[in-house]
N, CA and C of each residue as an Amber inpcrd file, in Angstrom:
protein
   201
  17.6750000  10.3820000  19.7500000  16.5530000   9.6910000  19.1690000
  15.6380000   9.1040000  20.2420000  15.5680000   9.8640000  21.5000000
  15.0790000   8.9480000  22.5140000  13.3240000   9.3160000  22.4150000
  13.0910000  10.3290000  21.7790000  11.5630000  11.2110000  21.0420000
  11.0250000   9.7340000  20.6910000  11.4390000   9.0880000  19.9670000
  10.8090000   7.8760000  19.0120000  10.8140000   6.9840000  19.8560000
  11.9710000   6.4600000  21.0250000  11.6370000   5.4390000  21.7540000
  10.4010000   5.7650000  23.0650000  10.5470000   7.0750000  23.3710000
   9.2390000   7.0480000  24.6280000   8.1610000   7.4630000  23.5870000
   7.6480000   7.3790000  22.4070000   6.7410000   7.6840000  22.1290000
   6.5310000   8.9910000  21.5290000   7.0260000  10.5580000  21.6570000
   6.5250000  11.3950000  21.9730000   6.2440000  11.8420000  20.5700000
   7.2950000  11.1790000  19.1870000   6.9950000  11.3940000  18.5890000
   6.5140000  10.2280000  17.3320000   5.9270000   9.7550000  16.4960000
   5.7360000   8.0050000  16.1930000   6.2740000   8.3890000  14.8830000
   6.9830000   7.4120000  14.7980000   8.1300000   7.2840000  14.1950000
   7.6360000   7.1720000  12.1410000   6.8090000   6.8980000  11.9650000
   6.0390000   7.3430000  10.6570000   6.1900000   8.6260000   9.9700000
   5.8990000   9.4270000  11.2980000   5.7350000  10.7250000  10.9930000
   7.2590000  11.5510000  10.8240000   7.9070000  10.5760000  11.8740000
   9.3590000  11.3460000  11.6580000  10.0290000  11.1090000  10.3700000
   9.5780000   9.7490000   9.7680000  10.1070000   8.8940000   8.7430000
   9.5830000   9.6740000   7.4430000   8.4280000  10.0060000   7.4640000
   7.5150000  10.7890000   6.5330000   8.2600000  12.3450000   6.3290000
   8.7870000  12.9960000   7.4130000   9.1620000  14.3900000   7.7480000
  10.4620000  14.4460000   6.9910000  11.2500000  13.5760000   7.2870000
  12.6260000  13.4810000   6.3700000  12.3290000  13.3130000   4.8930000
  11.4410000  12.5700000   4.4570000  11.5240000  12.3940000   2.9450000
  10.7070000  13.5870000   2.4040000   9.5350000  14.1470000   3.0210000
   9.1660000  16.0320000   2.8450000  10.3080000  16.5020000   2.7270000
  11.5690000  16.1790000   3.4800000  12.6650000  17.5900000   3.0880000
  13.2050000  17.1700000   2.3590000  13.6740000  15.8300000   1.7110000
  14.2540000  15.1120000   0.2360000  13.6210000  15.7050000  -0.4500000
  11.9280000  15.5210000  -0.6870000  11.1570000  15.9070000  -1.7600000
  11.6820000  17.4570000  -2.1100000  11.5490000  18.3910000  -1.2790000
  11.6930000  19.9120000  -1.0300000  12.7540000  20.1220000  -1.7200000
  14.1440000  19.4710000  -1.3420000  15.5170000  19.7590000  -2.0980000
  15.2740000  19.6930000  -3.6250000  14.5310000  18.1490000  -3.7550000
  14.5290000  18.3390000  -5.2420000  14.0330000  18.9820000  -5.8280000
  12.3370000  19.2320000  -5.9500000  11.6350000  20.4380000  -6.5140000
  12.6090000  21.4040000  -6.4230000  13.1540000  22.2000000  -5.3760000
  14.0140000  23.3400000  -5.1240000  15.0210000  23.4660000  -6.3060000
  15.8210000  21.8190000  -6.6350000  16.6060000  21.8690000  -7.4500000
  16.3790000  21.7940000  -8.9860000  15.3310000  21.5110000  -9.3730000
  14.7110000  21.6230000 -10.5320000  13.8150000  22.5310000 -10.6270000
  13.5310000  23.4880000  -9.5140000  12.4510000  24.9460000 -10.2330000
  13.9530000  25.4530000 -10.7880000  15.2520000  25.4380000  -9.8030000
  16.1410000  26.2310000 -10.2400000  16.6140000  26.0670000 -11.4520000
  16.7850000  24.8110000 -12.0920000  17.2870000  24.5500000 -13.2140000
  16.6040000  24.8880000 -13.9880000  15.0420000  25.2200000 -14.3950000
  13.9280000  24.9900000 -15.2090000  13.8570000  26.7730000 -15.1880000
  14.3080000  27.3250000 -14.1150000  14.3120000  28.5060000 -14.1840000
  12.6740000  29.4470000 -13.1690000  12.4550000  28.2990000 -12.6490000
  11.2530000  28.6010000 -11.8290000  11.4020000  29.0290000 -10.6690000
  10.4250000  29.8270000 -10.1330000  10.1080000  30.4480000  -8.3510000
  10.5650000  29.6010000  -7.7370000  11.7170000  29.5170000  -6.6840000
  12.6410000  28.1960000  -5.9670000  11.7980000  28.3710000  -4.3930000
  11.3050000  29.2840000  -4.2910000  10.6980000  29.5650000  -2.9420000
   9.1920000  28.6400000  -3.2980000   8.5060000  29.1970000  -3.4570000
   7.2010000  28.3190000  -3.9070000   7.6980000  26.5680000  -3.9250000
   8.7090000  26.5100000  -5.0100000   8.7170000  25.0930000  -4.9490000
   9.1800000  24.5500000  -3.5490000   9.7000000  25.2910000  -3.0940000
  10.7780000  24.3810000  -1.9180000   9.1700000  24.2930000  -0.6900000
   8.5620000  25.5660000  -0.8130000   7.1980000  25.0690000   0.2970000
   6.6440000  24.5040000  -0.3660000   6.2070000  24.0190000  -1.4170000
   5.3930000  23.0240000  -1.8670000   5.5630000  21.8570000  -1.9040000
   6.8100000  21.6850000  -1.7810000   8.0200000  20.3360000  -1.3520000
   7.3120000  19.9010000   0.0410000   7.4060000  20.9300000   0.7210000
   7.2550000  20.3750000   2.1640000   6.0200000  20.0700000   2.5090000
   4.9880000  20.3540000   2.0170000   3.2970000  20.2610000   2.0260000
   2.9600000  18.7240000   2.0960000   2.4240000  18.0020000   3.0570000
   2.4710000  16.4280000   2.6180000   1.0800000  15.7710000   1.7070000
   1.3390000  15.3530000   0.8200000   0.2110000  15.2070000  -0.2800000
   0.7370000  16.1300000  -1.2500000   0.5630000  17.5280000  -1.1620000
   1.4330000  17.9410000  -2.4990000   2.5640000  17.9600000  -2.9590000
   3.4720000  17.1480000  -2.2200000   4.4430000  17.3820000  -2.6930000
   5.0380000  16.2870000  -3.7130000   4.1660000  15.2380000  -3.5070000
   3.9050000  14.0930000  -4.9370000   3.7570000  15.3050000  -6.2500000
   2.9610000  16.2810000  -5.5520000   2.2000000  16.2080000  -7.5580000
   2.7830000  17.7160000  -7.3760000   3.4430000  18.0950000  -6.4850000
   4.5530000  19.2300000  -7.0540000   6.4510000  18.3260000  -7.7240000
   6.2330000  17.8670000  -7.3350000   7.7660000  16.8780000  -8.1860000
   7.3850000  16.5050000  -9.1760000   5.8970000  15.9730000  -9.2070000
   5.4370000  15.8030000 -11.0250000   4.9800000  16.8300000 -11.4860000
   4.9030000  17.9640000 -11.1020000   5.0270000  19.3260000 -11.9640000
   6.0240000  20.1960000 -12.5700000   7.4950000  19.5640000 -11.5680000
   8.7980000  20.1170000 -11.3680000   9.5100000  19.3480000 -12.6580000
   8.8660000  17.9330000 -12.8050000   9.9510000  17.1390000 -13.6190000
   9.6280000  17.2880000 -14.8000000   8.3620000  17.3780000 -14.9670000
   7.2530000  17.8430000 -16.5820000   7.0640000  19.0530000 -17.1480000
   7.4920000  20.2020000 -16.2710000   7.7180000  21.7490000 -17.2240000
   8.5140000  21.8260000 -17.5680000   8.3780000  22.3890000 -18.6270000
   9.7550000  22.8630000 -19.3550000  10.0430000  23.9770000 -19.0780000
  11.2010000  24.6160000 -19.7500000  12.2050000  25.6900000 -19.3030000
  11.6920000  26.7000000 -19.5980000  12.0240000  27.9670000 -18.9070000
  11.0220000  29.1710000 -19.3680000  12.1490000  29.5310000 -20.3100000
  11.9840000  30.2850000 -21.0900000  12.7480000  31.0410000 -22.6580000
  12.9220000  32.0620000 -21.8980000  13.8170000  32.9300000 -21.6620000
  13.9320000  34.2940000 -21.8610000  14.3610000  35.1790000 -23.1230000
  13.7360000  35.8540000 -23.1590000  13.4660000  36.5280000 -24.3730000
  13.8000000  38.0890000 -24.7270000
């Protein structure tokens, strides 16, 4: 962790970077359940700004029917 103490990397961003890959797991884990594209969601997870209003897209569709 010595990146964050000389600076090289500021520590926001690292702090910000970890919860992008929380976000990512989950979308990931609810396209899968919902039956949705898990690839799409999991990069849309990681996108910063969309990935707010891809988890509120993930938690609010419903299930596709197969038919």
């Amino acid at each position: 962790m010595d990146f964050l103490r000389d600076g090289s990397i500021h520590p926001v961003l690292f702090i910000y970077g970890i919860i992008s890959i929380g976000i990512s797991v989950v979308c990931f884990l609810l396209a899968k359940d919902k039956g949705r594209n898990t690839t799409i969601a999991a990069v849309t997870g990681l996108i910063p700004g969309l990935n707010y209003l891809a988890i509120a897209y993930y938690v609010g569709v419903s299930k596709l029917v197969k038919v």
